[in-house]
Structure formats: C-alpha cells, structure tokens
C-alpha positions as CSV (number, residue, x, y, z in Angstrom):
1,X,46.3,0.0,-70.6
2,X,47.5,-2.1,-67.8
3,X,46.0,-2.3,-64.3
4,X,47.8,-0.1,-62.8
5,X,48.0,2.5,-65.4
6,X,44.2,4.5,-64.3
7,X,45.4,4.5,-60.7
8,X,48.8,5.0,-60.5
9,X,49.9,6.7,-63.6
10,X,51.5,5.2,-66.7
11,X,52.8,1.5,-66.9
12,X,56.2,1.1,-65.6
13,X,58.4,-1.4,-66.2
14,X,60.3,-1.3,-62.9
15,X,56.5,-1.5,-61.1
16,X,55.5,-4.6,-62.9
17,X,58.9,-6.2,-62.0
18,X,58.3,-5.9,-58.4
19,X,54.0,-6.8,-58.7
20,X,55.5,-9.6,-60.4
21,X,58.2,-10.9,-57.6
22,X,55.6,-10.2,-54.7
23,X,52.9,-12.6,-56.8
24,X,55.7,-15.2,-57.1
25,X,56.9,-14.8,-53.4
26,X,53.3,-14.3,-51.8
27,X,51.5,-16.5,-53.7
28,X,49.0,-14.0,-54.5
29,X,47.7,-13.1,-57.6
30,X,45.0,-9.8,-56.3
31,X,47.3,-7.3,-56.0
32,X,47.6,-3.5,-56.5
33,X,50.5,-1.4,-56.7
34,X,49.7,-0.1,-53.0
35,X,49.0,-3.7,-52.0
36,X,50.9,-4.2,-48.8
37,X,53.5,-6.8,-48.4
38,X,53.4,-7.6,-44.9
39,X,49.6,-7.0,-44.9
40,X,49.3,-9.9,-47.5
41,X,51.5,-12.4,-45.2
42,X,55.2,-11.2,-46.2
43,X,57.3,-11.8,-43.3
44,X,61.5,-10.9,-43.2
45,X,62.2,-14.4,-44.6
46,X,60.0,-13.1,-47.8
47,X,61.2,-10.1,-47.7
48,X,64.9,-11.6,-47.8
49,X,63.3,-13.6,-51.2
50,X,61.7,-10.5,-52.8
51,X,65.1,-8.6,-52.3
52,X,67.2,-11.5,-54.2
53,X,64.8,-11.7,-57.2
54,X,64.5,-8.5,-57.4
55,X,68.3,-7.3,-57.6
56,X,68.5,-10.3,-60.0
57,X,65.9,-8.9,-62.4
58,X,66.9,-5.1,-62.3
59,X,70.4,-6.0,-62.2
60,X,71.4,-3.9,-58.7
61,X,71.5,-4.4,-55.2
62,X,67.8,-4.1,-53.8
63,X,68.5,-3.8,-50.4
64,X,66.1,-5.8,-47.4
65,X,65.7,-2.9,-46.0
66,X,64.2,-1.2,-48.7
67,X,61.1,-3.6,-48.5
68,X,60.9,-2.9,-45.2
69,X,60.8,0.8,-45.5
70,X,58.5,0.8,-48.9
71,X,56.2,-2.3,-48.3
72,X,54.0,-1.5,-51.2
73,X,55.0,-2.5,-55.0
74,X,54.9,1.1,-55.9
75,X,56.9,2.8,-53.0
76,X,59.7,-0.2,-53.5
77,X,59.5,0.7,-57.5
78,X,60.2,4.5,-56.6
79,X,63.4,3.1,-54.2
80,X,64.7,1.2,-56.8
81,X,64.6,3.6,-59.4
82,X,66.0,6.2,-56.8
83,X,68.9,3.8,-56.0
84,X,69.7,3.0,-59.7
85,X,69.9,7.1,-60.6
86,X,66.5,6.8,-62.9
C-alpha cells in the first residue's frame, strides 16, 4: 500500500506521475495528493515546468492551464485522465 492509497483510494499510476513531477519541480519531498502547488511555492514559470514533464511522461498534451485550474496532484491526475479518454 502506497501513501496515498488509505486516503485517496487505490494507487494510481497517473497520480504518482504527477506527485513525482511536483517533487522534482518544487523541490519538495512532503507531499500529499491534495498538497497544493501554488501553496508549496509553484509559481506560472513552475507550472510551465510541471506541464512539459508531464505531457512528456504521459505522452499527451497537459495543458498550463490545467495546473492552474487543478493545483493539487490528485485534481490534475483526474484532468489528465479526463483529457486522455481514461
């Protein structure tokens, strides 16, 4: 059982993708899958990073936007699945 798994459901691979790219791009390593990006020092530069590694590892377009409008790793999981049809 991973983290996340007792307080958001079953591991998922898409959620441990974007936990992983918000570690690397916020230097963090304390985070939750409702850990705020912007609360945790993101800024639209980041955001701009977290978008490119992102569609790089799931192999879509992940919008900017879309960490705007779901700052936390579980909301942008949710939009990414959404977006890719799964």
């Amino acid at each position: 059982m991973t983290a996340h798994e007792s307080v958001d459901g079953p591991a998922d691979d898409t959620l441990d993708r974007v936990l992983s790219v918000f570690r690397d791009v916020l230097s963090v390593g304390d985070l939750t899958p409702r850990s705020d990006f912007f609360d945790l020092g993101g800024n639209s530069l980041l955001a701009v990073e977290v978008a490119v590694q992102l569609s790089e590892q799931v192999g879509l377009e992940v919008p900017v936007a879309d960490v705007f409008v779901a700052p936390t790793p579980i909301e942008l999981a949710e939009a990414i699945k959404a977006r890719s049809g799964g």
